[in-house]
BATOR-642788 format. One record per residue (C-alpha): residue in one letter; y, x, z. Coordinates in Angstrom, 2 decimals, always signed. Example, Ala and Ser with C-alpha at 12.3 -4.5 7.8 and 13.67 -1.06 7.14 Angstrom:
BEGIN
<senu A <-4.50 +12.30 +7.80>>
<senu S <-1.06 +13.67 +7.14>>
// end
This chain:
BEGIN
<senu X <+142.73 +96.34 +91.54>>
<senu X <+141.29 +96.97 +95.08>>
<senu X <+137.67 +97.25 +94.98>>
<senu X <+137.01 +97.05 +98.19>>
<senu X <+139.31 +93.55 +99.20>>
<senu X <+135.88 +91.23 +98.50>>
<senu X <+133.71 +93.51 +101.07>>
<senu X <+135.73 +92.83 +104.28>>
<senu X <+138.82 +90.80 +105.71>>
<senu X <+141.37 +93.66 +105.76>>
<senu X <+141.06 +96.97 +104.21>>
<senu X <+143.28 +100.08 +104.79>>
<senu X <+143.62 +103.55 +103.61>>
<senu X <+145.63 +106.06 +105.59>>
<senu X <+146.55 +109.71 +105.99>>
<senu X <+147.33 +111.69 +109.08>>
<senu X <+148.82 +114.76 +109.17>>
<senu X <+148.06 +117.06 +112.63>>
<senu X <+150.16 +119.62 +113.73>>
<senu X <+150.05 +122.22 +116.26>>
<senu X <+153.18 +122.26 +117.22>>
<senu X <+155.94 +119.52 +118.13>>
<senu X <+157.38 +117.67 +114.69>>
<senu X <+161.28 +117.26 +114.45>>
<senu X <+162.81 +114.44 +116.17>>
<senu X <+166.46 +115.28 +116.00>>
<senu X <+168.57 +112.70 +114.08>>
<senu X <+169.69 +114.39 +110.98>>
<senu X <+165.96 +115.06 +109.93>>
<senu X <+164.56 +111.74 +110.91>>
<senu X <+166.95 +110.66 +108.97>>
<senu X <+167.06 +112.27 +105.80>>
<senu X <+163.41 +112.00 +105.91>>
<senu X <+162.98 +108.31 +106.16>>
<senu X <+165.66 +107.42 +103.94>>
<senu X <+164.09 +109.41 +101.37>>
<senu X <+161.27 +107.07 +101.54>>
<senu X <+163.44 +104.03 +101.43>>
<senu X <+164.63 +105.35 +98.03>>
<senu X <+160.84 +105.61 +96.60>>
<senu X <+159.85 +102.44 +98.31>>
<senu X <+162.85 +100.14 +98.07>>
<senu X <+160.26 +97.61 +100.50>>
<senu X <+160.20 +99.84 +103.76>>
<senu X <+163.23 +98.44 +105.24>>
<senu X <+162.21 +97.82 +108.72>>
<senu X <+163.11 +101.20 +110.67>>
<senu X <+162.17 +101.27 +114.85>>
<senu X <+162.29 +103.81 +117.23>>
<senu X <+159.57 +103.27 +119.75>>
<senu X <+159.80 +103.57 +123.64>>
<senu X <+156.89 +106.01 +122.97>>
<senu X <+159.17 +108.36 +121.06>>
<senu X <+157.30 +107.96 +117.47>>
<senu X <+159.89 +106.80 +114.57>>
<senu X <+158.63 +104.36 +112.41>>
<senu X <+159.48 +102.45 +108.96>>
<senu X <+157.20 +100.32 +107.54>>
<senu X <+157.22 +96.72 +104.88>>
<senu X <+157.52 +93.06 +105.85>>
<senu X <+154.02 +92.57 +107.75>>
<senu X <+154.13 +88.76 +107.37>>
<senu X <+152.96 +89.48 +103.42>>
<senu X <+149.98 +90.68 +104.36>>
<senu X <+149.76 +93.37 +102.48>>
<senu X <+152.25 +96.27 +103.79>>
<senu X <+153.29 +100.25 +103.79>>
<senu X <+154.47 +102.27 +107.10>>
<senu X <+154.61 +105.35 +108.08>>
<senu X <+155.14 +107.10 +111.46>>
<senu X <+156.56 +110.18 +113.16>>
<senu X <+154.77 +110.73 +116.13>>
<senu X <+155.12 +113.99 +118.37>>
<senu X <+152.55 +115.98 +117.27>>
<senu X <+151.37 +113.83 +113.62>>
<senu X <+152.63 +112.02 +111.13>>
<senu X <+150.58 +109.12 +109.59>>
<senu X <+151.13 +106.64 +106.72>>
<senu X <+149.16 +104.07 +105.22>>
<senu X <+149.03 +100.98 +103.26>>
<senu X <+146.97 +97.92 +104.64>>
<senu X <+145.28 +95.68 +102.04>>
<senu X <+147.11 +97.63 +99.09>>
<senu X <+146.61 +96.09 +95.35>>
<senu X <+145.04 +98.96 +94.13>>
<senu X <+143.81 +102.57 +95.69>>
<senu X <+146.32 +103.91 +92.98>>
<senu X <+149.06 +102.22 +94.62>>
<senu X <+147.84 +103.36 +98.55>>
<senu X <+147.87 +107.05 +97.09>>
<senu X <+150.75 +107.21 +95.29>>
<senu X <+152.15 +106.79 +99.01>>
<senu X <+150.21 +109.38 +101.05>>
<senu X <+151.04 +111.90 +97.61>>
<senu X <+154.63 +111.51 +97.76>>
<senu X <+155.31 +111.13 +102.12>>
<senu X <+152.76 +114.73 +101.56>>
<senu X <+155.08 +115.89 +99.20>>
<senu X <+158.92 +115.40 +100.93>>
<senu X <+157.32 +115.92 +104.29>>
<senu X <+157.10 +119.86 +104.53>>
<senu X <+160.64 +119.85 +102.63>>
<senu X <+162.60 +117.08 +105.35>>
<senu X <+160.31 +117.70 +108.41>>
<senu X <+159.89 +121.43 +107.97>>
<senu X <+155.65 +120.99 +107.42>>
<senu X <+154.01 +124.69 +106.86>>
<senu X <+150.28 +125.85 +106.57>>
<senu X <+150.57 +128.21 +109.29>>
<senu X <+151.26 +125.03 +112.28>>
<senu X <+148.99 +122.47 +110.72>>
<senu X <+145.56 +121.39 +112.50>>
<senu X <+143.84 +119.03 +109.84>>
<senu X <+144.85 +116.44 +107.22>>
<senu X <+142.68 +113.20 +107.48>>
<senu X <+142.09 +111.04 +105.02>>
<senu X <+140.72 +107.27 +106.20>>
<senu X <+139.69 +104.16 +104.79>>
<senu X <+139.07 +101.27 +107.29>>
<senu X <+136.84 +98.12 +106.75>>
<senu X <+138.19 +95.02 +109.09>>
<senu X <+134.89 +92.04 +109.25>>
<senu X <+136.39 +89.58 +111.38>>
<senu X <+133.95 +87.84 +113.90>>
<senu X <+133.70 +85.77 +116.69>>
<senu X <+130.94 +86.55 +118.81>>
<senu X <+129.32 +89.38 +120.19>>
<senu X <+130.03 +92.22 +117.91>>
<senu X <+127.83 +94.82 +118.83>>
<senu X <+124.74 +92.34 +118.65>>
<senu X <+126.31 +92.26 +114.62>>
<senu X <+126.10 +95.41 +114.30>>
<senu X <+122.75 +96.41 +116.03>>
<senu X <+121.13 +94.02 +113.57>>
<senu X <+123.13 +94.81 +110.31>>
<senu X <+122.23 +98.68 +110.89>>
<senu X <+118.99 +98.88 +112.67>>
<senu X <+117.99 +100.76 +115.63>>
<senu X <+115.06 +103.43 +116.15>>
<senu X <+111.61 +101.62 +117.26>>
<senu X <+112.31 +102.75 +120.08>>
<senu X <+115.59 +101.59 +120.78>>
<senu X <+114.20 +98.42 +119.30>>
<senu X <+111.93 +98.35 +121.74>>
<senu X <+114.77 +98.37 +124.78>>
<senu X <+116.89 +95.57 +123.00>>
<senu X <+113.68 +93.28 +122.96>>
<senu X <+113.28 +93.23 +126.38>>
<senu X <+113.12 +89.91 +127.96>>
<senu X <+116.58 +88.98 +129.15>>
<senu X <+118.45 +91.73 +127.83>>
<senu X <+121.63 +92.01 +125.69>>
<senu X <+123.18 +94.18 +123.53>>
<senu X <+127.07 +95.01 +125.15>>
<senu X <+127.61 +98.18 +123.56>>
<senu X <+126.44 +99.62 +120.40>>
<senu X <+129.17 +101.36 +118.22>>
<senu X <+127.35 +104.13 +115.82>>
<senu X <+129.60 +107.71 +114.82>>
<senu X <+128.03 +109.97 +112.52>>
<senu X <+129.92 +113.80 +111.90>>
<senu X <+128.59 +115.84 +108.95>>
<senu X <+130.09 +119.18 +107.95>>
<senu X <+130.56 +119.05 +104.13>>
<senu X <+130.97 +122.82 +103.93>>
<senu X <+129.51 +126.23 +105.00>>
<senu X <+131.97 +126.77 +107.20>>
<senu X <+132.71 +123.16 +109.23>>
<senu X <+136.30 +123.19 +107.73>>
<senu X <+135.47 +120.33 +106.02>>
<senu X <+133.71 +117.37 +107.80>>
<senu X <+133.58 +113.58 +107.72>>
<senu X <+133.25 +110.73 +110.42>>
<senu X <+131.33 +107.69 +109.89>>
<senu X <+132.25 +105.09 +113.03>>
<senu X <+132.03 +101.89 +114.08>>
<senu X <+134.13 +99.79 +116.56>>
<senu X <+133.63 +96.60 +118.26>>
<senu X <+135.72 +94.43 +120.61>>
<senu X <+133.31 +92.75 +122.83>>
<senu X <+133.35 +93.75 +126.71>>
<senu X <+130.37 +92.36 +129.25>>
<senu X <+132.62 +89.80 +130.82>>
<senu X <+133.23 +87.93 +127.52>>
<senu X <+129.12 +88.43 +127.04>>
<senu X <+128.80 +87.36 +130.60>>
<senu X <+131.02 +83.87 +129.92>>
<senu X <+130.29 +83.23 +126.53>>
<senu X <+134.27 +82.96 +125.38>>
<senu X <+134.42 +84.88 +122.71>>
<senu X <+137.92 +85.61 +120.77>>
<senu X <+137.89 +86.22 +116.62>>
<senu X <+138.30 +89.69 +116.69>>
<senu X <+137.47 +92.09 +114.32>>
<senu X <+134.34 +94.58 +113.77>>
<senu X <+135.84 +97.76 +112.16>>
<senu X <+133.90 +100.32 +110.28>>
<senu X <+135.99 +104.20 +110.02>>
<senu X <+135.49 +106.35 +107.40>>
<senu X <+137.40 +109.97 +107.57>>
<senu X <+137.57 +112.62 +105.61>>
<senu X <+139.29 +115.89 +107.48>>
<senu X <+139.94 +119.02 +106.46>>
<senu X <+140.92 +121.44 +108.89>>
<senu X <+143.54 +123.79 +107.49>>
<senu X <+142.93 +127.64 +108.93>>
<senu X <+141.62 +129.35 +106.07>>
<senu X <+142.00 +126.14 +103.77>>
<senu X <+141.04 +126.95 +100.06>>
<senu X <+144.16 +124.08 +99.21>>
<senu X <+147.75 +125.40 +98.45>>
<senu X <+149.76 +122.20 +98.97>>
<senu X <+148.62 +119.16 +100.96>>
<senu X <+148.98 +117.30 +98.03>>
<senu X <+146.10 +119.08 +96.75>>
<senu X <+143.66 +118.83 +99.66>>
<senu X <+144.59 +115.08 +99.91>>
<senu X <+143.12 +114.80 +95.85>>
<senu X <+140.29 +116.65 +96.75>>
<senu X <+139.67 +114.37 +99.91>>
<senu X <+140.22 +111.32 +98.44>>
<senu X <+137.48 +112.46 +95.25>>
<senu X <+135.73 +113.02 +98.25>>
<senu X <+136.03 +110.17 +100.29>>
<senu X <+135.34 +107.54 +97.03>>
<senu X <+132.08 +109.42 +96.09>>
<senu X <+131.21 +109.34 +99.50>>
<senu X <+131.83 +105.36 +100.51>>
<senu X <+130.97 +103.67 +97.19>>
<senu X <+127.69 +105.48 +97.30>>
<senu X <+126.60 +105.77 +100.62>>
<senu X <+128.93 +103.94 +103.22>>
<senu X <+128.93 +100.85 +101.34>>
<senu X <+125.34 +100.15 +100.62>>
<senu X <+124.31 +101.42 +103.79>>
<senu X <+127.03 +100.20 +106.35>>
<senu X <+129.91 +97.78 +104.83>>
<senu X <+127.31 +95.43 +103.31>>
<senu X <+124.73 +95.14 +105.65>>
<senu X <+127.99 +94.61 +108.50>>
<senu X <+129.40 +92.03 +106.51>>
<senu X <+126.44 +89.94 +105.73>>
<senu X <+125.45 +90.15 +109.39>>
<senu X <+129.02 +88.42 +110.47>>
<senu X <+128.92 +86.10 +107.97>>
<senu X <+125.45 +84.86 +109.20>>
<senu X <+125.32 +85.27 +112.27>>
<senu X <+126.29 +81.61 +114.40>>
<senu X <+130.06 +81.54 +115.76>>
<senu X <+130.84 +80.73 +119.05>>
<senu X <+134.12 +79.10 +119.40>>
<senu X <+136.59 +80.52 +121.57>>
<senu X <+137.90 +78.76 +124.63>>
<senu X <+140.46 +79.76 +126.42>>
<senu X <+139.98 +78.91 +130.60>>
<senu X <+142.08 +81.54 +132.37>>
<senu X <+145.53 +82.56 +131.57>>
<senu X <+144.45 +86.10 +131.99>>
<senu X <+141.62 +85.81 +129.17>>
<senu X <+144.36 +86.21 +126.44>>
<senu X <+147.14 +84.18 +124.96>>
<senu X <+145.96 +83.50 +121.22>>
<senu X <+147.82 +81.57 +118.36>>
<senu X <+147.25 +80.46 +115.02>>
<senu X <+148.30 +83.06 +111.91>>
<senu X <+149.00 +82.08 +108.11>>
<senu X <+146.23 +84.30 +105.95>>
<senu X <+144.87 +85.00 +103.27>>
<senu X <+142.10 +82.65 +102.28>>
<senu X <+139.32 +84.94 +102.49>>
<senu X <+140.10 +85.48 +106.55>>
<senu X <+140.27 +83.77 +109.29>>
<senu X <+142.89 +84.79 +111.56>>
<senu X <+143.30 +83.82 +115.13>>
<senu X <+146.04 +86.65 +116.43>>
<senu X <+145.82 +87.53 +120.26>>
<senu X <+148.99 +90.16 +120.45>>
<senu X <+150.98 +91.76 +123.30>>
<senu X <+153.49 +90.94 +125.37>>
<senu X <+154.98 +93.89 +125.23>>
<senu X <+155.10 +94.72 +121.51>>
<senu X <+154.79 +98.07 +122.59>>
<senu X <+152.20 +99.91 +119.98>>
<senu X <+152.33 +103.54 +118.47>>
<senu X <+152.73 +102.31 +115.07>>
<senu X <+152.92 +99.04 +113.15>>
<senu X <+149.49 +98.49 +112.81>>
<senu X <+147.90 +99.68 +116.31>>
<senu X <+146.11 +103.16 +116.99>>
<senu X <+142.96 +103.12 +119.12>>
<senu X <+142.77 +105.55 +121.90>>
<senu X <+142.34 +109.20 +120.71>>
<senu X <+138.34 +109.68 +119.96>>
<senu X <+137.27 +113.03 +120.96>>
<senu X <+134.55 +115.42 +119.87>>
<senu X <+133.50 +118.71 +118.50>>
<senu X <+131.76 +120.32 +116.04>>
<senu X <+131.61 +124.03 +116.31>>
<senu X <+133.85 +123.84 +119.46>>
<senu X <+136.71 +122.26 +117.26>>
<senu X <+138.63 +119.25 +118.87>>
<senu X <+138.25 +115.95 +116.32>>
<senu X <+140.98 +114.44 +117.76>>
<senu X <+142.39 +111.16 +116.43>>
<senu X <+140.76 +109.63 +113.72>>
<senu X <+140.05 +105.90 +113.71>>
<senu X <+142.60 +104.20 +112.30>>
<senu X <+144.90 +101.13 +113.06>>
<senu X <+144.03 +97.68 +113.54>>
<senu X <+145.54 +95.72 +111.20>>
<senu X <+146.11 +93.06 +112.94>>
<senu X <+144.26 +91.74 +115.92>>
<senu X <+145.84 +93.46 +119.63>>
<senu X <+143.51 +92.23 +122.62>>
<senu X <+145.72 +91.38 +125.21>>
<senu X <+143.24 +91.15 +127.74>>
<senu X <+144.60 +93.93 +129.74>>
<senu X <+144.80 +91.89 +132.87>>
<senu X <+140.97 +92.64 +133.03>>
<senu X <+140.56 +95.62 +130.35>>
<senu X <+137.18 +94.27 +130.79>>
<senu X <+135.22 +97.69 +130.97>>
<senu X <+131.99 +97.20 +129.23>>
<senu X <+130.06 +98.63 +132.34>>
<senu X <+131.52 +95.56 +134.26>>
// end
């Protein structure tokens, strides 16, 4: 069983492997590679190859609950959104770990860092990073500044990075995104979107203690469990989802054919899906990547770490309304 399905609206655990150095992305590898999965995972059937260049095969997304994984350039990623059980969501990221190096020609010597990440979806309509201000506090004197007659919250979206070794190899990333811009604050239209909550684990792999990447992913996953069930969850997950659920909703009205093009979804009882998605259906994987998030600890690059959104796509690009608007 999932113990995290009853904390959020959509839950996903995912692995990304960085490399140094350009992946394959001649035929006869892709290939061989992705029909090996097919034979492990009879379900990943649907096989693309993106205008971007990435190769991906993932499950039937209208379930609900689905695998993929993805070939980009420079990573490969795989994950499992809303899986039945963690067991089930690593017994994925073991075996595409496992056949990878073998197919895709993986070594020590060209990798950057393996992630490991488990994302919390709270779906909300309203202004998400007033949610979140309340549900995790700010400093009395940020407090102060937020109280101020007339003022409101546009843009509050925490990130934490701890090094959980001597030497910074090993670090973690605790971040929170939200979806409101200052021109849907400004007008008061507001579409269901949801507030996601990033946990990562990453170990970077120059001088990793770890033989295989099997074995670092065990070690990060321990890891990553101790980690959210007694910190993240208590101190982020819970407080986030009781603040959506109580804070008032403000339906969303569509006025302008640039604000979006939304229609209703089928789901799961628990959630309550209104799906804006693009025209295009261009993404970088099945469930959509979020800009690379940059950073450094020690003068090394954290580069992509936040993972997909399961399944809300703004399509307000028409505006991209920039929160300094």
């Amino acid at each position: 069983m999932n113990p995290y399905s009853t904390l959020c609206d959509d839950f996903g655990a995912y692995i990304y492997y960085n490399s140094k150095i350009d992946l394959p992305s001649a035929r006869e590898p892709v290939l061989h590679f992705f029909n090996s999965l097919k034979k492990a995972f009879p379900a990943l059937t649907d096989f693309d190859h993106r205008d971007s260049g990435d190769f991906v095969l993932e499950e039937d997304r209208e379930q609900g609950s689905y695998r993929w994984v993805t070939l980009e350039s420079r990573r490969l990623c795989a994950g499992y959104l809303n899986p039945p059980s963690l067991d089930a969501a690593d017994q994925l990221h073991e075996h595409v770990l496992e056949v990878a190096p073998y197919h895709l020609d993986l070594s020590a010597l060209d990798c950057e860092a393996l992630d490991v990440l488990y994302a919390f979806d709270f779906v909300y309509q309203g202004n998400h990073d007033e949610v979140v201000a309340e549900a995790l506090g700010m400093t009395t004197t940020l407090d102060r500044l937020v109280q101020m007659p007339g003022s409101k919250v546009i843009n509050y979206e925490p990130s934490l990075m701890l090094a959980l070794d001597d030497a910074c190899r090993l670090q973690c990333r605790l971040s929170v995104e939200t979806r409101t811009s200052a021109f849907q604050v400004r007008t008061g239209s507001f579409p269901e979107a949801p507030i996601s909550v990033y946990f990562t684990v990453r170990q970077y792999w120059a001088r990793s203690p770890h033989k295989t990447f099997v074995e670092s992913f065990k070690n990060q996953r321990r890891m990553i469990a101790d980690l959210i069930d007694n910190h993240v969850i208590p101190s982020v997950v819970r407080p986030t989802a009781a603040s959506s659920a109580n804070a008032p909703v403000i339906r969303f009205i569509l006025t302008s054919p640039c604000a979006g093009k939304a229609r209703p979804q089928p789901a799961p009882p628990k959630e309550r899906a209104v799906i804006v998605e693009p025209e295009d259906g261009a993404g970088a994987h099945s469930p959509r990547v979020p800009s690379s998030v940059s950073g450094g600890i020690s003068q090394e690059a954290w580069v992509l770490v936040d993972a997909p959104t399961p399944r809300f796509v703004t399509e307000i690009r028409h505006h991209e309304l920039d929160r300094s608007e």
